[in-house]
C-alpha positions as CSV (number, residue, x, y, z in Angstrom):
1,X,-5.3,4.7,13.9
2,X,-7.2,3.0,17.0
3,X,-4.3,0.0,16.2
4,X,-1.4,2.6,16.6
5,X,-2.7,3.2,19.8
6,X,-3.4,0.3,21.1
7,X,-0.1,-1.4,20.3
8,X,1.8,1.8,21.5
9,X,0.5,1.3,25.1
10,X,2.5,-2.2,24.6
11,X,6.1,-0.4,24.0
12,X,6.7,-0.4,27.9
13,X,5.9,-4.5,28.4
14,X,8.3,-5.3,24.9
15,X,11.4,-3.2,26.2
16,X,10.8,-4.6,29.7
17,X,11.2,-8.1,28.0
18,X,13.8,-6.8,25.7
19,X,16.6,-5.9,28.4
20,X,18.5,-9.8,28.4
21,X,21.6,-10.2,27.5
22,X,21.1,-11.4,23.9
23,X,24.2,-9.4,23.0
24,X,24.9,-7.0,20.7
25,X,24.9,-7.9,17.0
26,X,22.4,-7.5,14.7
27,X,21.4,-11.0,14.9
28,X,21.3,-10.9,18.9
29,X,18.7,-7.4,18.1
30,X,16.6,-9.2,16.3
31,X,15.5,-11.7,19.1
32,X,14.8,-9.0,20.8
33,X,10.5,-8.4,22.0
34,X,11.0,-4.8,20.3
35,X,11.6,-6.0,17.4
36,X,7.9,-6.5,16.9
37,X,7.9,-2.8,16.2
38,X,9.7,-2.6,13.2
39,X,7.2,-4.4,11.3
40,X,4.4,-2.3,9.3
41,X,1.1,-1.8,11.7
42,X,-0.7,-4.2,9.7
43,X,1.4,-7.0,10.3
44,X,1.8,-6.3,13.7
45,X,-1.9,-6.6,13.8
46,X,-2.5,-9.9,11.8
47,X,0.7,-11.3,13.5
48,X,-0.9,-10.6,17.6
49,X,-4.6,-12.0,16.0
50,X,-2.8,-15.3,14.6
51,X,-1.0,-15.5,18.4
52,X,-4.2,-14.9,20.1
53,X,-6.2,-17.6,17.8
54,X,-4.0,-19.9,17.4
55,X,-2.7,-20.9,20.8
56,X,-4.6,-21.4,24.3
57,X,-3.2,-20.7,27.5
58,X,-2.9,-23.6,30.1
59,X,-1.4,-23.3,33.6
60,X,2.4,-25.1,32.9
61,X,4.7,-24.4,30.0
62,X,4.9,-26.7,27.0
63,X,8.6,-27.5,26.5
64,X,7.4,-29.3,23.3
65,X,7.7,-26.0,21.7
66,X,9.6,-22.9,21.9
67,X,9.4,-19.4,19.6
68,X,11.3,-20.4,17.3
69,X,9.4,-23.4,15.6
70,X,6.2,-21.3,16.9
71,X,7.2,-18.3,14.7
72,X,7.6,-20.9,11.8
73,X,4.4,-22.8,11.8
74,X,2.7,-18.5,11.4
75,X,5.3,-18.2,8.3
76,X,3.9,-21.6,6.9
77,X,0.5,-20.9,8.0
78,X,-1.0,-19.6,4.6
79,X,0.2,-17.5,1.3
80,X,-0.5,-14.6,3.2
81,X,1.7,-15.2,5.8
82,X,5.2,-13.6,6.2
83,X,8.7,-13.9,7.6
84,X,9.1,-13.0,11.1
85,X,12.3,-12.7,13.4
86,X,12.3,-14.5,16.6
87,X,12.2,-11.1,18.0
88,X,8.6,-10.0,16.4
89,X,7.3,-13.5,16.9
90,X,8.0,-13.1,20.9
91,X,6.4,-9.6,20.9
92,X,3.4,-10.7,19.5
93,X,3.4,-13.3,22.0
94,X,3.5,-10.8,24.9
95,X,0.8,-8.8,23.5
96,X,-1.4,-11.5,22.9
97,X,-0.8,-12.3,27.0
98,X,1.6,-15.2,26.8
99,X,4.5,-14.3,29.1
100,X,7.4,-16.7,28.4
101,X,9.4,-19.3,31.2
102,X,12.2,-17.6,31.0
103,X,12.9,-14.7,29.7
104,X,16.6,-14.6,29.7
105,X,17.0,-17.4,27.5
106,X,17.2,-17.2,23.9
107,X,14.1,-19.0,22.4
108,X,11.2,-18.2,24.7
109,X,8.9,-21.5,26.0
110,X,5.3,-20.8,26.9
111,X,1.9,-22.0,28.7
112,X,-0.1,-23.2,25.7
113,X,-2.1,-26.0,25.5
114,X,-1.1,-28.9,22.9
115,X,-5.1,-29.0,22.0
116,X,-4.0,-24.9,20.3
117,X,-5.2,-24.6,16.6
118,X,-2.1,-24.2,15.4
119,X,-0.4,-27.2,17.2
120,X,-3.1,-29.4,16.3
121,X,-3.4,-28.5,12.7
122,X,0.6,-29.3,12.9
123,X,0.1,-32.6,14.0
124,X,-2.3,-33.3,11.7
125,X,-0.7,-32.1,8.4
126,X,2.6,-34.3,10.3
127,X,0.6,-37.5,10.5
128,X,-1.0,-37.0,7.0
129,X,2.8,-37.0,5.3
């Protein structure tokens, strides 16, 4: 219940990020911060703990990545892991405190360091193929 609550209180910060122009199709919705809501409570939560322990903020963006191939290395993470819409991946990513470039453009770049868990363990698993 305590969860419900505590990702309620974030409703306000995902529709303020939620008002560009991404359109009005289904597709253009689902990029969309709110999004993030339309998933069950308990991925919401284990999708905002992977965010906040997998990446580490630093001071200027990291146009290496964007959302989009962010949101995919949490889908290939483990067997537990689950699809997510660019959308819900960029909620998440507000929660967990990482406030994009530029919010008006379609996939979302952020201040995280290279050295993140999950960039590192991509690298990794890149240079062991």
């Amino acid at each position: 219940m305590a969860i419900d609550k505590q990702l309620n209180k974030h409703r306000a910060l995902l529709e303020k990020y939620s008002l560009a122009n991404y359109g009005d199709d289904a597709a253009d919705c689902a990029n969309r911060p709110i999004a993030f809501l339309d998933l069950a409570v308990d991925e919401q939560r284990r999708l905002v703990e992977y965010c906040t322990q997998s990446f580490i903020h630093r001071v200027s963006p990291n146009h290496n990545w964007t959302s989009y191939g962010l949101k995919h290395l949490f889908e290939n993470e483990t067997l537990s892991s689950f699809y997510v819409s660019n959308g819900q991946f960029k909620g998440a990513m507000l929660i967990a405190g990482f406030i994009p470039e530029a919010a008006d453009e379609l996939n979302w770049i952020y201040c995280i360091s290279q050295r993140s868990p999950a960039l590192v363990k991509h690298t990794k698993l890149i240079m062991a193929d």
